[in-house]
RODO-2510 file (C-alpha; in nm, 4 decimals, decimal comma):
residues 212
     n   res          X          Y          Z
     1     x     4,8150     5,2591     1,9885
     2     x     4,4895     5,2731     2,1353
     3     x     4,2673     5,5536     2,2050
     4     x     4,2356     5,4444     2,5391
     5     x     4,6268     5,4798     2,5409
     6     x     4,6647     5,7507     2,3722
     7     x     4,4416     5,9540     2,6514
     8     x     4,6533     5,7857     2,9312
     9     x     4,9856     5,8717     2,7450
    10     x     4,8520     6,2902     2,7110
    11     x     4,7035     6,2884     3,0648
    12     x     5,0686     6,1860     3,1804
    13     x     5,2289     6,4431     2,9841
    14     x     4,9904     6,6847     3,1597
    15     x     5,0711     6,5283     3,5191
    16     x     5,4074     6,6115     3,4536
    17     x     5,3313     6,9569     3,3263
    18     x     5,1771     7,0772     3,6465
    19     x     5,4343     6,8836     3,8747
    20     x     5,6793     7,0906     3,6788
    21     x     5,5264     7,3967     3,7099
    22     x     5,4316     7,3391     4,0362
    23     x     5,7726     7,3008     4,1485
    24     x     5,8873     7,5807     3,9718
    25     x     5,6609     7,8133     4,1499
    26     x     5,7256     7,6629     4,4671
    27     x     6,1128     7,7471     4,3853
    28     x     6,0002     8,1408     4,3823
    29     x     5,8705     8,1190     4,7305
    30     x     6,1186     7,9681     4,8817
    31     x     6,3534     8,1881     4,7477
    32     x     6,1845     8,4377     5,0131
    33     x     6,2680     8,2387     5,3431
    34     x     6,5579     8,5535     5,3939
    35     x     6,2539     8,8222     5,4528
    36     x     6,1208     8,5753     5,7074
    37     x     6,4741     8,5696     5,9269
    38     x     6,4809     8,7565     6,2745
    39     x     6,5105     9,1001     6,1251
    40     x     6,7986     9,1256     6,3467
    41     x     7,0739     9,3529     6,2855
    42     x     6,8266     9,4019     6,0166
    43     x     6,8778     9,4657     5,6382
    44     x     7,2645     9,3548     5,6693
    45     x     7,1753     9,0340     5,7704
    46     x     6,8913     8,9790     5,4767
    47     x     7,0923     9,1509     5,2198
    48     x     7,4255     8,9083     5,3007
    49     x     7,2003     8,6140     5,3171
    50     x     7,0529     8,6999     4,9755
    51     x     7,3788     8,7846     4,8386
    52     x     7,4765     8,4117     4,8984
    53     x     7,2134     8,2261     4,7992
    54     x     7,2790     8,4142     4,4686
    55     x     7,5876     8,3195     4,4658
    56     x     7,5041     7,9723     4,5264
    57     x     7,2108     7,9485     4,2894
    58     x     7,4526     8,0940     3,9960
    59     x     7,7435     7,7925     4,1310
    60     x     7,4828     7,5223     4,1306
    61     x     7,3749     7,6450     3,7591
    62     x     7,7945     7,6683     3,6634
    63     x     7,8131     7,3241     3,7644
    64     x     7,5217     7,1654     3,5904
    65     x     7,6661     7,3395     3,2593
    66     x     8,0058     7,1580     3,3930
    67     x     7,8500     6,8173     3,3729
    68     x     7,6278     6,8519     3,0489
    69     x     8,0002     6,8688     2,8502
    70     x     8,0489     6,5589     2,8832
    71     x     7,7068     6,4304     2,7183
    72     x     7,6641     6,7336     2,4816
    73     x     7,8779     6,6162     2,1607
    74     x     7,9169     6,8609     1,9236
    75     x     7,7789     7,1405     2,1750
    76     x     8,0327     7,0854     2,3762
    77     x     8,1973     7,4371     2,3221
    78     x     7,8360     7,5835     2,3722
    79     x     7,8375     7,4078     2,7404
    80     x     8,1964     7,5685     2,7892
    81     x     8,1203     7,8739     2,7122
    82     x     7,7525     7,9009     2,8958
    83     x     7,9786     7,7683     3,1987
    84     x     8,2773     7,9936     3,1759
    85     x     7,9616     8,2927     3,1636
    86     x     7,7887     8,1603     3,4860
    87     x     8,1631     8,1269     3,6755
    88     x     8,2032     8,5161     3,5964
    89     x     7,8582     8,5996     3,7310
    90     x     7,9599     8,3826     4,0539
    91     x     8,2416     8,5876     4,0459
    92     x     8,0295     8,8943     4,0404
    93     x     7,7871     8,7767     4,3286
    94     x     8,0675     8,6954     4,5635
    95     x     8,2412     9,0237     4,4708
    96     x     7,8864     9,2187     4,6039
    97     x     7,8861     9,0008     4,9418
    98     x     8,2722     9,0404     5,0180
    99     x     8,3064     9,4071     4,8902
   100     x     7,9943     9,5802     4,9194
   101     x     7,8359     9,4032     5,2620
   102     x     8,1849     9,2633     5,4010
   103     x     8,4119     9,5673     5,3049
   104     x     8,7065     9,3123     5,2382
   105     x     8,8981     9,3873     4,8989
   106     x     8,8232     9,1005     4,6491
   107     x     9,0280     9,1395     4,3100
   108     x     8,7063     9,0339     4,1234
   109     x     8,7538     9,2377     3,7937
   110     x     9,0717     9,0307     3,6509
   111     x     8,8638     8,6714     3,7471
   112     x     8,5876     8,7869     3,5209
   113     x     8,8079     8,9640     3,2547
   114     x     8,9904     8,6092     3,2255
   115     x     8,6653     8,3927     3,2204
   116     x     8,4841     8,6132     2,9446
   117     x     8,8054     8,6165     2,7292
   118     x     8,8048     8,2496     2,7179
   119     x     8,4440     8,2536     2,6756
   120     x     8,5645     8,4419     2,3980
   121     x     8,8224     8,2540     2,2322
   122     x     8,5631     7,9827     2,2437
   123     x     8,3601     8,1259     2,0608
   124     x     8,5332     8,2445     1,7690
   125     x     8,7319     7,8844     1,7513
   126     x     8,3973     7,7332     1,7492
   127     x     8,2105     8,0143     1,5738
   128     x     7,9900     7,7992     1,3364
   129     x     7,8606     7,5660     1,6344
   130     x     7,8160     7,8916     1,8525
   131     x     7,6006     8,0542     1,5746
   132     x     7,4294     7,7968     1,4692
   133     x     7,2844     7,7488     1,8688
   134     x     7,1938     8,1269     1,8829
   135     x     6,9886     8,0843     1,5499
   136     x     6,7914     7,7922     1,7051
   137     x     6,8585     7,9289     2,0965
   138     x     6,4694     7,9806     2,0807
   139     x     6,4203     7,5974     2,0368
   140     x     6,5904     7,4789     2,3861
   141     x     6,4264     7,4332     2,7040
   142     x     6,4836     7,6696     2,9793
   143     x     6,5923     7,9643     2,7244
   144     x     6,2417     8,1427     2,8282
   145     x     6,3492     8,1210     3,1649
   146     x     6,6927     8,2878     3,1193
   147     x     6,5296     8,5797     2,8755
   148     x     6,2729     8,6275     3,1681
   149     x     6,6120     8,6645     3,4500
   150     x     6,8017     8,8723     3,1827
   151     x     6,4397     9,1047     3,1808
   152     x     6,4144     9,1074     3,5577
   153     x     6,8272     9,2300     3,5961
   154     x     6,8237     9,4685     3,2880
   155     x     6,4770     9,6447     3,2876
   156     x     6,2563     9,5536     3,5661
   157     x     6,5023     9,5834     3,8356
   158     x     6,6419     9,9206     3,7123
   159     x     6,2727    10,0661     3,7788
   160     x     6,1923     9,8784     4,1178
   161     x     6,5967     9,8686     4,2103
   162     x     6,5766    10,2812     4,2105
   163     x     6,5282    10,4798     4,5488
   164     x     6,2916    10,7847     4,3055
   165     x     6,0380    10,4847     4,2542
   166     x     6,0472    10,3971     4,6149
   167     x     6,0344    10,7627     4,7090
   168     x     5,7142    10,8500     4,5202
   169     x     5,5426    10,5559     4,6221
   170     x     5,5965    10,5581     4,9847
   171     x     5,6359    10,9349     5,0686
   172     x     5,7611    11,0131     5,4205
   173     x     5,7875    10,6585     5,5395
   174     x     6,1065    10,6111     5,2458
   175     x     6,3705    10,4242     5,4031
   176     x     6,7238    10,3892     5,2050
   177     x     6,7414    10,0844     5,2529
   178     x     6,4326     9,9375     5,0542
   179     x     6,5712     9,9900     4,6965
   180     x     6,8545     9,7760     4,8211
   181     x     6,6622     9,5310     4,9978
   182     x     6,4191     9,5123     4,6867
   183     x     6,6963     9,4635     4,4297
   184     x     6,8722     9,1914     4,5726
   185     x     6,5616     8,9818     4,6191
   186     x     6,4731     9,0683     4,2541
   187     x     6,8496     8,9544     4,1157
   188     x     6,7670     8,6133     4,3487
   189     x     6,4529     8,6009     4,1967
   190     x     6,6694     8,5879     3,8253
   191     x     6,9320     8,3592     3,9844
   192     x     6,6647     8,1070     3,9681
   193     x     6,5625     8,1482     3,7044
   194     x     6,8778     8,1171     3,5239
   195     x     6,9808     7,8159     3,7339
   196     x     6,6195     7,6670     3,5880
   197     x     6,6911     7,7921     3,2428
   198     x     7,0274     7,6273     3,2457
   199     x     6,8812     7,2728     3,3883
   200     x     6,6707     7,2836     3,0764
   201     x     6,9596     7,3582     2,8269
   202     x     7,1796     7,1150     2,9409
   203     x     6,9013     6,8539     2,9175
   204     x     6,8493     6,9581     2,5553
   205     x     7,2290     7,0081     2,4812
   206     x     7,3086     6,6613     2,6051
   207     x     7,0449     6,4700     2,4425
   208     x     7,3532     6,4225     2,1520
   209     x     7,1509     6,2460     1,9203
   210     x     6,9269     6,5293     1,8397
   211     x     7,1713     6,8143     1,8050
   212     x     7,4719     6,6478     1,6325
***
């Protein structure tokens, strides 16, 4: 190869680089068009709204897992159980929008219970494959991307999620429903993040050839 190639070939790569971070970025914004709705009946509205697009962020990544089974091999059980994982948080989401904005009962705990115990029996029939992708988890695309959502849920949005922090930063003009408000568009924030995390595992997990 060339050296005039070679250039060509590295300033591709780095074409698709930017387009790809590009994209992702412009993923975060958009992921704001609730807070520019009518803010009419107000934080109801926005809150529902995000609560779905969780929800449907969280589906879209459940699926992708879905079809990266049939292309992933030996990884197959890895796909299952990353997928029967992302149906329980579905699960979760919708349970927050029906429950907690709707007030509609939604028996949400059993779902889950039954979706991480066969994400559980998967794993311990397949415990050498499972293990052997957590030792080289690091290696995959998209894992950054799901550490980063798992940071935002777990740490960042227990500070910024919290109606003290609010309190001592806006004083008198504290409204209850901010922490709320904040939280949700922080977890939809993560939901993307996961659903881009999981786009890049199943790419990795189905390229069979490399993994098996």
């Amino acid at each position: 190869m060339s050296i005039h190639e070679k250039r060509k070939l590295e300033l591709g790569k780095w074409k698709q680089t930017l387009l790809r971070g590009l994209l992702i970025c412009a993923g975060s914004l958009t992921i704001l068009l609730p807070a520019w709705l009518p803010n009419r009946p107000g934080a109801p509205l926005e809150r529902g709204t995000v609560e779905l697009m969780q929800s449907a962020l969280l589906a879209a990544s459940t699926v992708v897992m879905i079809g990266a089974m049939a292309h992933s091999g030996q990884r197959r059980a890895v796909c299952r159980v990353l997928a029967l994982i992302l149906a329980a948080a579905v699960i979760g989401e919708l349970e927050d929008f029906i429950s907690g904005i709707m007030k509609w009962p939604f028996p949400d705990l059993w779902m889950i219970g039954a979706l991480l115990g066969a994400a559980l029996i998967t794993i311990i029939r397949h415990r050498r494959v499972m293990l052997r992708f957590f030792e080289t988890i690091g290696h995959h695309a998209g894992a950054g991307f799901i550490a980063a959502a798992l940071l935002i849920i777990y740490v960042f949005n227990r500070v910024i999620g919290t109606s003290q922090f609010w309190k001592a930063t806006l004083g008198d003009s504290f409204s209850k429903e901010i922490p709320q408000i904040c939280k949700s568009y922080l977890e939809l924030l993560a939901c993307y993040f996961i659903l881009v995390g999981t786009l890049g595992l199943a790419i990795t997990l189905g390229r069979r050839e490399e993994l098996d």
